[in-house]
C-alpha positions as CSV (number, residue, x, y, z in Angstrom):
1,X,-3.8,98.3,32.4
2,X,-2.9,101.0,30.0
3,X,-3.8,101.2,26.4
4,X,-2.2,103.9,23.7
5,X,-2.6,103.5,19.8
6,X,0.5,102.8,17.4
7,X,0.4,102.8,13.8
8,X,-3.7,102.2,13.9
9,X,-2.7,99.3,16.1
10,X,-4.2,98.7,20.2
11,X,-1.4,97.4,21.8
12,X,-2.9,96.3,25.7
13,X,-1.1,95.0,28.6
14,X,-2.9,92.9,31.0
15,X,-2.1,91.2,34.3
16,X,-3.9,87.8,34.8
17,X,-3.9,86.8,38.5
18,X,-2.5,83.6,39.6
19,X,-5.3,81.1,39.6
20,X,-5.2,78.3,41.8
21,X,-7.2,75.3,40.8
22,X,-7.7,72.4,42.6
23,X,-9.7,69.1,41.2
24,X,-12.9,69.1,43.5
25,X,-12.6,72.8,44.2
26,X,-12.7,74.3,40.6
27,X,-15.8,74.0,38.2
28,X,-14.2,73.9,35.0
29,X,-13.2,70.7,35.0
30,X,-16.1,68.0,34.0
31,X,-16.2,65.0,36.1
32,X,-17.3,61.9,34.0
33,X,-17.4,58.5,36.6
34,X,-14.7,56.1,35.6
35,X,-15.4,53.0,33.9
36,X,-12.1,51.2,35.0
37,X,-11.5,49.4,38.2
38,X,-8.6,51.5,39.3
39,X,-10.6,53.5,41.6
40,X,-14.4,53.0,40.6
41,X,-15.6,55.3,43.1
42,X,-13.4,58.3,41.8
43,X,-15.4,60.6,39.1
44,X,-12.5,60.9,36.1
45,X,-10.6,64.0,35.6
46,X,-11.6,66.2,31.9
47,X,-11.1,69.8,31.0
48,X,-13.5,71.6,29.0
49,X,-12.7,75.4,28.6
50,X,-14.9,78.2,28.7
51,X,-14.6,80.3,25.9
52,X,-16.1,84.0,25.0
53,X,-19.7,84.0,23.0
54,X,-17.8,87.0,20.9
55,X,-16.6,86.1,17.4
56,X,-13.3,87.1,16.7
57,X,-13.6,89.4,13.3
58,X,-10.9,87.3,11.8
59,X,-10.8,85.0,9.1
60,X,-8.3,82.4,10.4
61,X,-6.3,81.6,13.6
62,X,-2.7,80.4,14.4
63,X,-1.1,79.0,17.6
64,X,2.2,78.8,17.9
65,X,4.0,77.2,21.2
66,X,7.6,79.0,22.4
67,X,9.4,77.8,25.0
68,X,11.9,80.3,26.6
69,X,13.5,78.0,28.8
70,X,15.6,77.0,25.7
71,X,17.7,79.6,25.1
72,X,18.9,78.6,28.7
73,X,19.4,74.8,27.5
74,X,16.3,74.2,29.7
75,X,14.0,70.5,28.5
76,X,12.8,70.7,25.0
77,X,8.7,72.3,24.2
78,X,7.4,69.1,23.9
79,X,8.2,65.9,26.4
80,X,6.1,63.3,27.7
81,X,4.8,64.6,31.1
82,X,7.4,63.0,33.7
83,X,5.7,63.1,37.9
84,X,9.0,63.8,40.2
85,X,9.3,62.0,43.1
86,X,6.8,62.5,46.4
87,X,8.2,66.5,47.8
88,X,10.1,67.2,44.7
89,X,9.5,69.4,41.5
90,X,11.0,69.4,37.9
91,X,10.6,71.2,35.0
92,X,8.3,69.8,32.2
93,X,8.1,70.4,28.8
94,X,5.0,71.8,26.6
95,X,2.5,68.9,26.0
96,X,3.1,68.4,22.3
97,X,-0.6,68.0,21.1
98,X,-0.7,71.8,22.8
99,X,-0.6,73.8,19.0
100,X,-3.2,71.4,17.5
101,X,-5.7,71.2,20.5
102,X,-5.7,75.3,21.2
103,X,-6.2,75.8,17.1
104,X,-9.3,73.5,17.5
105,X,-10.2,75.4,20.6
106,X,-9.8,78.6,19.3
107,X,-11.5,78.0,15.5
108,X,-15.3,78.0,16.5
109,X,-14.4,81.7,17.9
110,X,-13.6,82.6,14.2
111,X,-16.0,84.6,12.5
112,X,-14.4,83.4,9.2
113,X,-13.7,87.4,7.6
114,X,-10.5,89.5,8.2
115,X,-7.3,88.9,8.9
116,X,-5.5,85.9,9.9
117,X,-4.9,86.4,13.8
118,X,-1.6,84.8,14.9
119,X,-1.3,83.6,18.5
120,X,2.1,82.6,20.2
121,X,1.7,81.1,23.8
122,X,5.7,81.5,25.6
123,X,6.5,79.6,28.6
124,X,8.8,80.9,30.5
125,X,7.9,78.4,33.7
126,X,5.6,74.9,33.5
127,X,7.0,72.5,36.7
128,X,5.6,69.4,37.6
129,X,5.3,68.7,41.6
130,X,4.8,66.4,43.8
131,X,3.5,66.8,47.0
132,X,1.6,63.1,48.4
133,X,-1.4,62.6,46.7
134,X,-1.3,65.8,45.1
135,X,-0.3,66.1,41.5
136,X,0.8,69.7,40.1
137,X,1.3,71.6,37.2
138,X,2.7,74.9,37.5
139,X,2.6,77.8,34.2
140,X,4.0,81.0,34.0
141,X,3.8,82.4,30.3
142,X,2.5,85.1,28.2
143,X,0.6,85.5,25.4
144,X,0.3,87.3,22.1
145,X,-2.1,87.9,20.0
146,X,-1.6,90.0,16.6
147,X,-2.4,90.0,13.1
148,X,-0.4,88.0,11.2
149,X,1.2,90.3,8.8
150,X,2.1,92.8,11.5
151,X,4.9,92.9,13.8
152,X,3.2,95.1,16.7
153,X,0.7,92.9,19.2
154,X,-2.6,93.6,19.4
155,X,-3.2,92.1,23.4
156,X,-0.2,91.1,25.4
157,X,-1.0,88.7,28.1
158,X,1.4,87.5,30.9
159,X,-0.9,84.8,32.7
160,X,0.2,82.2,35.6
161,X,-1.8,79.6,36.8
162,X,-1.7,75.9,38.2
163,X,-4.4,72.9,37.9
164,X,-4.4,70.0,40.5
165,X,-5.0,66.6,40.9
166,X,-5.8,65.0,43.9
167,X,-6.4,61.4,45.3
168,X,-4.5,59.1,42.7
169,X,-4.1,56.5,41.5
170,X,-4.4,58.1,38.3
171,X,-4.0,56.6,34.4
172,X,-1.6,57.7,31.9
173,X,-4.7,59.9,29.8
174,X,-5.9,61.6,32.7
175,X,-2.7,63.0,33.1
176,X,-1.5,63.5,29.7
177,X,-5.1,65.6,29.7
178,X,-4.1,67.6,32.9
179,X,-0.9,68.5,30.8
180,X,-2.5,70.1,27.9
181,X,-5.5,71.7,29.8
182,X,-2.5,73.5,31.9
183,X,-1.8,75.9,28.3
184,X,-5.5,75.9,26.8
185,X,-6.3,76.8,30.2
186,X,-3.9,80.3,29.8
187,X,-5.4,80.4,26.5
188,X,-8.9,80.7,28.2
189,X,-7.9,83.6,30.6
190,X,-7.8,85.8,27.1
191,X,-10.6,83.7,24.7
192,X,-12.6,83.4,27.6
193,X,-12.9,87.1,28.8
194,X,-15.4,88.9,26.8
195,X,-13.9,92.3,27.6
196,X,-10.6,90.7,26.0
197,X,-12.2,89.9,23.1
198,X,-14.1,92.7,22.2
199,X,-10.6,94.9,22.6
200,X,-8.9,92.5,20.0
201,X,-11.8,93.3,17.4
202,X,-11.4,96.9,18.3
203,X,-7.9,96.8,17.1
204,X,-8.8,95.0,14.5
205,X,-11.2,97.5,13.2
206,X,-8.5,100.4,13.3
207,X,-6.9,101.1,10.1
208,X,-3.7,100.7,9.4
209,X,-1.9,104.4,9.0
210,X,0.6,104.5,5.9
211,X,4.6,105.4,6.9
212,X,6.6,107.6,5.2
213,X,10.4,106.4,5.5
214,X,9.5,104.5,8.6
215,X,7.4,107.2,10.9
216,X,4.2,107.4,11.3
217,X,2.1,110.4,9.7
């Protein structure tokens, strides 16, 4: 992890290790029993993230979803979740609800002074697999956080993680919910790290040094 200052600005690097997280194994998920009688015995998948107790010293904050694949011709950001066939993987597109759902997440954080704090979440990787009973979604991405009337970031993020479902049958929400807890769930390796947070209020708090013909004095 290294960290230098630009322009007043703390631009930081970090590494998120993969997480692997399997329903039944992984304790963020909450586990409501199921009402309906497609598997009464089966508690029902939800996510519920687990976010920082720091404010961020900002008055406002935007999400904004990227997909990278694009510029490839890869699927478009946002595609109704599509399950490959048993042993097989394809690439899925961003669950479209994704921009709403991490603003809503991310608002109670706001300490409601400061500057507006833009955040852009690009995928470079989210697969759907597979594998028997086991339903998969795979997320490579990084994020950026910065303010919104500057160019440089304040936190750079590249995060990869999957979430898991096992022992179907499963119902369409369930799964349209996996696919949109797989991106608030990179959003909660940043918002939920404390140490994270406090360095993104830390470069808030730096002033911004005036240029002279485009250098820094």
């Amino acid at each position: 992890m290294a960290m230098c200052h630009r322009r007043g600005l703390l631009s930081l690097l970090l590494v998120a290790g993969a997480a692997a997280c399997s329903y039944g194994s992984w304790d963020a998920p909450v586990m409501r029993p199921r009402i309906t009688p497609v598997n009464p015995h089966r508690p029902r998948f939800e996510y519920r993230p687990r976010l920082a107790q720091t404010k961020l010293k900002s008055s406002e904050v935007r999400v904004a979803v990227r997909d990278l694949r694009l510029q490839a011709g890869g699927p478009p950001p946002t595609v109704r979740l599509q399950w490959p066939q048993d042993g097989q993987s394809e690439a899925a597109g961003m669950h479209e609800d994704v921009p709403r759902h991490a603003a809503q997440l991310l608002m109670p954080m706001v300490a409601g002074e400061g500057e507006a704090l833009q955040v852009e979440l690009l995928v470079s990787e989210l697969n759907a697999i597979r594998r028997g009973p086991l339903y998969e979604l795979a997320l490579r991405a990084e994020i950026r956080v910065h303010v919104v009337e500057r160019e440089v970031p304040l936190l750079q993020v590249r995060v990869s993680n999957r979430l898991s479902l096992h022992a179907p049958p499963y119902d369409d929400d369930e799964l349209s919910e996996l696919h949109r807890a797989i991106a608030l769930h990179a959003l909660e390796q940043v918002f939920g790290d404390e140490a994270a947070v406090y360095r993104i209020n830390e470069a808030l708090a730096e002033p911004v040094r005036p240029e002279v013909e485009g250098v820094a004095i």
